[in-house]
N, C-alpha and C positions, 0 to 999 in steps of 0.2 A: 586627216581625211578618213571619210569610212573606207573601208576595205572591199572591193568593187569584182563583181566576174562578170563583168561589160565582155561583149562578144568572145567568151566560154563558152562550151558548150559541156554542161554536165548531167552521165547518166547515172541514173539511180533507179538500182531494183529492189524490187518489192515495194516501191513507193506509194502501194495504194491503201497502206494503214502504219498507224503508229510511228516508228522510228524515221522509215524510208518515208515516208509522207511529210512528217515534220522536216528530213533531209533537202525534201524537193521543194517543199514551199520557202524555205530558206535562201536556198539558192535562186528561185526566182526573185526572190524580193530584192537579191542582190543584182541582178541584172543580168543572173546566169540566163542559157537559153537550155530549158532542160530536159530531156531524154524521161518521160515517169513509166516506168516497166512495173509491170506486175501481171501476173497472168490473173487474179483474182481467184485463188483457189482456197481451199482451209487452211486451219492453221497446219493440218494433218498431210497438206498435199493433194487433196481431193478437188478434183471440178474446177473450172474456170469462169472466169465473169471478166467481158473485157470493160463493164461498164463504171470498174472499180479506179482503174486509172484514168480513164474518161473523166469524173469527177475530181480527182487530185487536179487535171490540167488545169478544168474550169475555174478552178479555186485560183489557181496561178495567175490565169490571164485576168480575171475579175479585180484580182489586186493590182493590174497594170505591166505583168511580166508577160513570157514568152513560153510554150513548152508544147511537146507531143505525147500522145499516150503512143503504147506499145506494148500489148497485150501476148508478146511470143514467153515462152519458157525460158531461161536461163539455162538450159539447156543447148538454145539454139542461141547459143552467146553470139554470134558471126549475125545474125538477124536483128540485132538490138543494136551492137553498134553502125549496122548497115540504115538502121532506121535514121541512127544520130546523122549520117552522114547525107542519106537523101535528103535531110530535111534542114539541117543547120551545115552541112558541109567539112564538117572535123568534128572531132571529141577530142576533147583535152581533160576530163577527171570522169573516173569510174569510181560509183558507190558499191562496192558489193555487200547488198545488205538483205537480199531475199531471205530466205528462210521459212524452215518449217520445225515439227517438233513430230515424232512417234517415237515417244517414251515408252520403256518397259525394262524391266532389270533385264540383266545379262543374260540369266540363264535361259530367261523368256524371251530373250527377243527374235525375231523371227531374219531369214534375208531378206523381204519386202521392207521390213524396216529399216535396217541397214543403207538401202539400195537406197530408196529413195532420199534418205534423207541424206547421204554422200551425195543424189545427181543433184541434189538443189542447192545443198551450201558449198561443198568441195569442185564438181565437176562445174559446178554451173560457175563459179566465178572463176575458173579457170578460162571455160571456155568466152565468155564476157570478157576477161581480159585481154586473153590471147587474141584474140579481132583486135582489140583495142590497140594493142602495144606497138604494132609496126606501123599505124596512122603516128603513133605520136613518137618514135623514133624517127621519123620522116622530118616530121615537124619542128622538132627539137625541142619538145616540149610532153610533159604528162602527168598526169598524180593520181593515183588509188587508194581509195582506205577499204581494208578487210574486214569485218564485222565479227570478233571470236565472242567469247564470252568466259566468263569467271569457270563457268563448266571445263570450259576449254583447257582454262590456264591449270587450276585445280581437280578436279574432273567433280563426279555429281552422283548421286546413286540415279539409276534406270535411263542414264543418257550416254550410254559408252559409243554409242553412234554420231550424235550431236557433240558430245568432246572430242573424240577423233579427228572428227571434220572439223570444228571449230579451232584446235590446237593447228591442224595443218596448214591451217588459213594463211595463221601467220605467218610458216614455214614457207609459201607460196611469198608473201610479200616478201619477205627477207632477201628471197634469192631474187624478184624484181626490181628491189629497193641495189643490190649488187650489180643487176646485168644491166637497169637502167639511169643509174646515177650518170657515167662519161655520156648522156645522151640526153640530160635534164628532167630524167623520168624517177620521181620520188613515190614510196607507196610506203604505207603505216598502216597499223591493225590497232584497231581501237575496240575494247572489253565495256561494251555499255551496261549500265544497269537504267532498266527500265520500263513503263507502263506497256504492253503491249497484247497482240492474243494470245499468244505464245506464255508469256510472264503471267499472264491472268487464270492459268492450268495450276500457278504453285503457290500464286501471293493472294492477299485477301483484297477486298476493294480500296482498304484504307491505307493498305502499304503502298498501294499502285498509286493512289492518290499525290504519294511524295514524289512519283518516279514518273517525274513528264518529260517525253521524248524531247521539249525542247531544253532540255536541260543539258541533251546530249548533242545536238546537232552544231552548235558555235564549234563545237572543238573540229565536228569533222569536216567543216568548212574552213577554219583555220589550217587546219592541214593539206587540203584543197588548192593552198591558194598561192600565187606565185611566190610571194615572199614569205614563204614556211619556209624554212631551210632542213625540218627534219626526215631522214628515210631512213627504213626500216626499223624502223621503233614502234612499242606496243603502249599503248594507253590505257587503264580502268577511271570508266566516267560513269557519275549516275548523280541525283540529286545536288545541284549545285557543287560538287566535289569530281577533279580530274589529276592523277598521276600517272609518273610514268614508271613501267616497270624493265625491271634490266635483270640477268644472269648473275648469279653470284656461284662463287666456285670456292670450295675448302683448297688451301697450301695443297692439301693430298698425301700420300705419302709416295715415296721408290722404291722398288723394288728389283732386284737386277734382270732384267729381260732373257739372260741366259735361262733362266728358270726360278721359279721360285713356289712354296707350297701355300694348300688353304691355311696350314697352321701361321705360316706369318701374314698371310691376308686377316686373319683373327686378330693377331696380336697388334698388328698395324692399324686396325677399325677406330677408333678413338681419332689417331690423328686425319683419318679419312673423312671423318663428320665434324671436324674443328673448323669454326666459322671464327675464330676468335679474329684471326689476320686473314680474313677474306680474300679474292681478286677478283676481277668486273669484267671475264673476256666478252669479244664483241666481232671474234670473227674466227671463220677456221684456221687462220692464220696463230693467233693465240694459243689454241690448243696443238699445234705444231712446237710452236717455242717451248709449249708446256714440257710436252713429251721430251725434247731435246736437252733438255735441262736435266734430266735425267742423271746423276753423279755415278750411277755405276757404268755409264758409256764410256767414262773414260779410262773404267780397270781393265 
């Protein structure tokens, strides 16, 4: 049987181009009922147009689905989900996928730039969640995917602002994916590569050409959906190609905690970056054990 989000309700921001647009048309076709945010402004953060999510809806309902526009900022994350609930009565999956871009190297870049691009990708899907989470702790029921990017994971020249917030993303789901598992609330962050206004600032038209947004949107419906079992894990997706990425950690070396000097932090460097016999920790928990293993605790 195909895979159904029959009386769901799922929000998606930024949905009124590219990624979020393919998100939302997606989920309508499946029979979600869907929440389309976008304030309509640049890629830069500038200006507004509500008549940008207005058109995503129409697209929805034309093909025989259900959906609202909502034109508030991601900022006013408590407004968006308040929309879902006026209007469909619950939320049960948050998209955070708005975004913007003011790129500039480091040494240039200004606090406007900083500022705003933290309130749209970091504060905004905070606050979008945060409304969200105690509807669906109620429920017993929930699922998020975070939107990082390769920036994020790796970082980028002239987006120390855009990687920040986009590594934290993750960091946000993770602790989600922890506090809402006993409560049926899964959340994953997914590294898309692909066509958008944003991506169309650094790729040529014929690289975009490869990287269509619906190449991206099955996974994060997949992850969406009752019977995903996965939370808090990170994805990189982009032209027909999706993995998943995890922690790896060197043996490391000991040192006695009593004290110990930079000269043996030197001499001990080799085995600190030896990946040869790797480990996969996957909680704070692991890095406890790490620590405690420790061989000079017990002189």
């Amino acid at each position: 049987m195909a895979l159904s989000f029959e009386n769901r309700v799922v929000v998606v921001t930024g949905a009124g181009n590219g990624l979020g647009r393919s998100h939302a048309l997606l989920f309508g076709s499946l029979g979600a009922n869907v929440v389309v945010n976008d304030l309509g402004g640049s890629g830069a953060g500038e200006g507004s147009d509500a008549s940008v999510a207005d058109g995503v809806v129409a697209e929805i309902k034309a093909s025989g689905g259900d959906a609202v526009a909502n034109p508030d900022s991601v900022t006013d994350g408590d407004k968006i989900i308040q929309c879902a609930l006026d209007n469909f009565g619950r939320v049960d999956v948050v998209i955070n996928n708005a975004g913007i871009l003011r790129d500039k190297s480091f040494h240039k870049m200004t606090d406007e730039d900083w500022d705003l691009v933290y309130q749209v990708h970091l504060q905004g899907a905070f606050k979008v969640s945060r409304a969200a989470f105690p509807h669906m702790r109620d429920q017993g029921y929930g699922r998020f995917v975070m939107t990082t990017s390769a920036a994020g994971i790796y970082g980028n020249f002239g987006q120390a602002n855009y990687s920040a917030c986009k590594l934290a993303l993750h960091g946000l789901s993770q602790t989600i994916a922890v506090e809402g598992r006993s409560k049926g609330i899964h959340s994953n962050t997914i590294a898309p590569i692909a066509a958008s206004r944003m991506m169309g600032t650094v790729m040529s038209e014929d690289a975009m050409a490869l990287l269509k947004p619906e190449c991206v949107s099955p996974l994060v419906a997949w992850l969406s959906h009752e019977s995903c079992e996965s939370t808090g894990d990170l994805f990189e997706v982009g032209a027909g190609w999706m993995s998943r990425l995890r922690w790896q950690r060197s043996q490391g070396a000991y040192f006695n905690p009593a004290g110990f000097s930079v000269d043996e932090v030197a001499d001990a460097w080799d085995n600190v970056n030896d990946f040869d016999n790797p480990v996969y920790p996957d909680s704070i928990g692991y890095t406890f054990k790490s620590l405690q293993a420790n061989p000079h605790l017990a002189d």
